[in-house]
TORTORPA-917460 format. One record per residue (C-alpha): y negated, z negated, x; residue number from 1; residue in three letters. Coordinates in nm, 3 decimals. Each point is the difference from the previous one (the first is absolute). Layout:
<recs>
Y/Z/X/NUM/ALA
...
</recs>
This chain:
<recs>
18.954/4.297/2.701/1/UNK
-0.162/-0.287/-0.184/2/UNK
-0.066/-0.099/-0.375/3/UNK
-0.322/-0.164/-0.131/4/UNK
0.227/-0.259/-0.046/5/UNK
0.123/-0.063/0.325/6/UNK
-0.389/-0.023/0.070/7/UNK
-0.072/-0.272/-0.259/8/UNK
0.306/-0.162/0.143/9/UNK
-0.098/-0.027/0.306/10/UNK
-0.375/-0.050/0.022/11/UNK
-0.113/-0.091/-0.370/12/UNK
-0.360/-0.082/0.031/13/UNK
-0.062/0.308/0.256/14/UNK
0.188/0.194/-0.278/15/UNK
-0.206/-0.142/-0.318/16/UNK
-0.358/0.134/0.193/17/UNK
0.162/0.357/0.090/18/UNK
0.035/0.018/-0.386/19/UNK
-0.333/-0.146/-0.091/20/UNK
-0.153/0.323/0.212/21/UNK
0.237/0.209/-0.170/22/UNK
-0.073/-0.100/-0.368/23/UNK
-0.352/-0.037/0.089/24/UNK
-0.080/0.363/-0.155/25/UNK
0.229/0.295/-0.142/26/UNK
-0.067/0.292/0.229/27/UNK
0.180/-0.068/0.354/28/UNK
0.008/0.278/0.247/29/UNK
0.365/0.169/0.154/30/UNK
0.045/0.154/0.323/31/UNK
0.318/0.209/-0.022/32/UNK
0.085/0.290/0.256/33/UNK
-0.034/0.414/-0.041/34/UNK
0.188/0.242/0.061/35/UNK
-0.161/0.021/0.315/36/UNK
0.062/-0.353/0.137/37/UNK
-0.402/-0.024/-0.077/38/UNK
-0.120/-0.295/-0.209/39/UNK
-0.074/0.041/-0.399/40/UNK
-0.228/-0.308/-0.179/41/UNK
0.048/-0.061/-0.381/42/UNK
-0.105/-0.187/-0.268/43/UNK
0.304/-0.194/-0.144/44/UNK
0.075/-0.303/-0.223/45/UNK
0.285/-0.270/0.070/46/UNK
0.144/-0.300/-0.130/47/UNK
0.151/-0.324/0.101/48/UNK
0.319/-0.128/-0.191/49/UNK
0.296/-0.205/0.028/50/UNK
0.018/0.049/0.384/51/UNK
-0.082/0.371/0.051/52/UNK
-0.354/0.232/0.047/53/UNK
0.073/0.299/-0.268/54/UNK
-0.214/0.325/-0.044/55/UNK
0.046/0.296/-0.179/56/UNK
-0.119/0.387/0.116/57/UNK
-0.102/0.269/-0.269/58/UNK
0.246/0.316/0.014/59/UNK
-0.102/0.266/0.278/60/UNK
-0.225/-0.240/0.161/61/UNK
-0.087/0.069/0.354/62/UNK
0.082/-0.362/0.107/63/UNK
0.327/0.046/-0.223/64/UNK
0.102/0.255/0.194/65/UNK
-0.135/-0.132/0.333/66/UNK
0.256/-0.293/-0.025/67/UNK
0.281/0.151/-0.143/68/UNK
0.043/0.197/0.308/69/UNK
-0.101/-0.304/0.251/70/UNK
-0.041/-0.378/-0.238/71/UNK
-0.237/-0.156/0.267/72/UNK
-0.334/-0.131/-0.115/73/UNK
-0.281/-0.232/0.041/74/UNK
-0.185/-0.206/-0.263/75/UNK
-0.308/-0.110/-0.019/76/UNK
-0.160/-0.244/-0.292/77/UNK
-0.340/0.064/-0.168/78/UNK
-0.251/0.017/0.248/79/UNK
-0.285/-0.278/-0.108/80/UNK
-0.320/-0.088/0.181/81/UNK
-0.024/-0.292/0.229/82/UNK
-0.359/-0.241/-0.089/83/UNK
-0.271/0.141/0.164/84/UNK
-0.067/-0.259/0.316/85/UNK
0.307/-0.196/-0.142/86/UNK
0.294/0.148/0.143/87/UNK
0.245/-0.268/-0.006/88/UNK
-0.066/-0.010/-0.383/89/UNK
0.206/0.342/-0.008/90/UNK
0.366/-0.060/-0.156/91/UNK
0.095/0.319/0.275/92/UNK
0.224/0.225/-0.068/93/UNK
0.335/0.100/0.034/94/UNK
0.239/0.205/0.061/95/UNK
0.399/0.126/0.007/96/UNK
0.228/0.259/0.139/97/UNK
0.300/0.056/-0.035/98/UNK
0.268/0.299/-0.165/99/UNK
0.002/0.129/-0.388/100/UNK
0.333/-0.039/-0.158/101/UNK
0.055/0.162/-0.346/102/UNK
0.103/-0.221/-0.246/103/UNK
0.019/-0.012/-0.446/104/UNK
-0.308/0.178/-0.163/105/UNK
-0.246/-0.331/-0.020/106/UNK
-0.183/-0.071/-0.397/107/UNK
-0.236/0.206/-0.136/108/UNK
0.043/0.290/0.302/109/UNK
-0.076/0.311/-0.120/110/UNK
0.302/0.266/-0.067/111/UNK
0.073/0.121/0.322/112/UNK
-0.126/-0.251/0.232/113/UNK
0.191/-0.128/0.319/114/UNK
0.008/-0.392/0.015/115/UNK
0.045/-0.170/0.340/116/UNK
0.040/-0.298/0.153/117/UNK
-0.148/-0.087/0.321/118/UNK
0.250/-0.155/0.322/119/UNK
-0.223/-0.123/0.204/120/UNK
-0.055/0.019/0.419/121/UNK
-0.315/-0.221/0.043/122/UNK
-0.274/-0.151/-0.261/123/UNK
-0.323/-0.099/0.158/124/UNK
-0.351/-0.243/-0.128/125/UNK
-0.274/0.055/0.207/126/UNK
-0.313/-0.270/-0.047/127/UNK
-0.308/-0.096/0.157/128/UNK
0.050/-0.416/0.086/129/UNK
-0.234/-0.262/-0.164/130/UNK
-0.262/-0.042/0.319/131/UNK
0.010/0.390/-0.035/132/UNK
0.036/0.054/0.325/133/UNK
0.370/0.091/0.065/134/UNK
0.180/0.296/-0.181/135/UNK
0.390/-0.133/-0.169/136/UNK
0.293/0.213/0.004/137/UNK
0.312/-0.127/-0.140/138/UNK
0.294/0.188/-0.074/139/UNK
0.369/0.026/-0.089/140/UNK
0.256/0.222/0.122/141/UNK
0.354/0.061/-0.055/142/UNK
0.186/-0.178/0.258/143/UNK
-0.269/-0.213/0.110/144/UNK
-0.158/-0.207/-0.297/145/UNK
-0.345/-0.083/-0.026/146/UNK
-0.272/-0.045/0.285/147/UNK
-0.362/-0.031/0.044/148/UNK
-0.196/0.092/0.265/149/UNK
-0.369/-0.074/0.021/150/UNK
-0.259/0.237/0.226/151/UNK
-0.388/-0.054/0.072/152/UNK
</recs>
């Protein structure tokens, strides 16, 4: 599994716009796993410091509980418009996957919360080109490093 860092590392600029989406508003949604195996969407909050994605989980949370019995989950940043009739003026959006791995309660958590840091499998920054005519995907992944393929 792979660090933020390792990301930055490795494909800086690519790494610098994933954040942008990220900080770009406070409320980010989770996908974790049920009981089940069936998907469960969340609001959550995150952070990006010295080389790491953090998070923390109230106590008795579903999503707490969905990924301490299986850590997978996908991230995706605040969802935000693109221009009406001015698509390639849209930033995108973005988004990561990876496993939860418990770590130190983070600042200011609440008694009781879980804190987490995020390994990551993949990150991804989808776009809309500037002749707005071709959709961007680039990505990372653990193993592979960053590519970017472009569709019509």
């Amino acid at each position: 599994m792979a660090t933020w860092q390792q990301v930055e590392a490795d494909a800086p600029a690519f790494a610098a716009r994933v954040q942008e989406r990220f900080d770009a508003g406070t409320n980010k949604t989770i996908a974790t796993l049920r009981k089940d195996g069936g998907p469960r969407i969340s609001g959550t909050e995150l952070l990006f410091s010295d080389g790491r994605i953090t998070l923390g989980m109230m106590p008795h949370s579903h999503k707490l509980h969905d990924v301490l019995r299986d850590p997978r989950v996908a991230i995706h940043c605040p969802t935000l418009e693109p221009p009406a009739g001015e698509p390639s003026a849209w930033e995108g959006d973005a988004k990561i996957a990876g496993r939860l791995v418990a770590i130190a309660a983070l600042p200011d958590e609440p008694p009781g919360a879980s804190s987490f840091t995020v390994d990551l499998d993949e990150v991804a920054l989808t776009y809309v080109d500037a002749s707005n005519t071709h959709l961007v995907i680039e990505s990372w992944h653990d193993g592979r490093g960053w590519s970017k393929v472009v569709r019509e």
